[in-house]
C-alpha positions, -999 to +999 in steps of 0.1 A: -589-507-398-619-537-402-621-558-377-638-592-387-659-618-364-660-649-379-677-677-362-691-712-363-716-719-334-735-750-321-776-741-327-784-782-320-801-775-284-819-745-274-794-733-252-769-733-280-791-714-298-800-688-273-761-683-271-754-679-306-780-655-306-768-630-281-733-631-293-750-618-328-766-592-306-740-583-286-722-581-322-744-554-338-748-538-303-714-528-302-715-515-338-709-544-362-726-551-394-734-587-407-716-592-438-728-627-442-750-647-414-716-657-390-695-632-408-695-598-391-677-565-398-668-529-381-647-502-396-623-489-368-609-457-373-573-460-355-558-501-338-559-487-300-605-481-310-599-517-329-583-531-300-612-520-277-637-539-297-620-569-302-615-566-266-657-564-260-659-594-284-637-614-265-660-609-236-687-618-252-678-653-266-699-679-260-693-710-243-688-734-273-682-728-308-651-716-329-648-680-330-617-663-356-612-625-349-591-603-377-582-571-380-571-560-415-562-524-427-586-500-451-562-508-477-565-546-474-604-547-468-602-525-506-583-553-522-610-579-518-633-591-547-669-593-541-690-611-565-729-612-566-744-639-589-777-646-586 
């Protein structure tokens, strides 16, 4: 299993941005990688070990902001089409 953070956070004040901040950290302290800059990702080998980090994540939210959490299978996250132009 992937499980997927996607988020869109406030960074007007500098409280906002201190919070966006330590979600991100919190994010890749629990194991996930940044796909893109509010796009993050972490391979899960089993839904009960997906489950517990969604569950962390969930902790961790911040106070404002919209935050979308998916879990998709290997088989899915295979089937997506990546393109690089540049």
């Amino acid at each position: 299993m992937w499980v997927l953070v996607l988020f869109d956070l406030p960074t007007e004040s500098k409280k906002q941005r201190k919070a966006a901040s330590l979600f991100r950290k919190d994010l890749l302290k629990d194991g996930f990688t940044m796909f893109q800059f509010s796009i993050y990702l972490r391979f899960c080998p089993s839904q009960e070990n997906a489950d517990v980090h969604i569950l962390r994540t969930k902790k961790s939210l911040p106070a404002e902001g919209k935050v979308g959490i998916l879990a998709i299978t290997d088989k899915q996250w295979a089937r997506m089409e990546l393109f690089y132009k540049g």
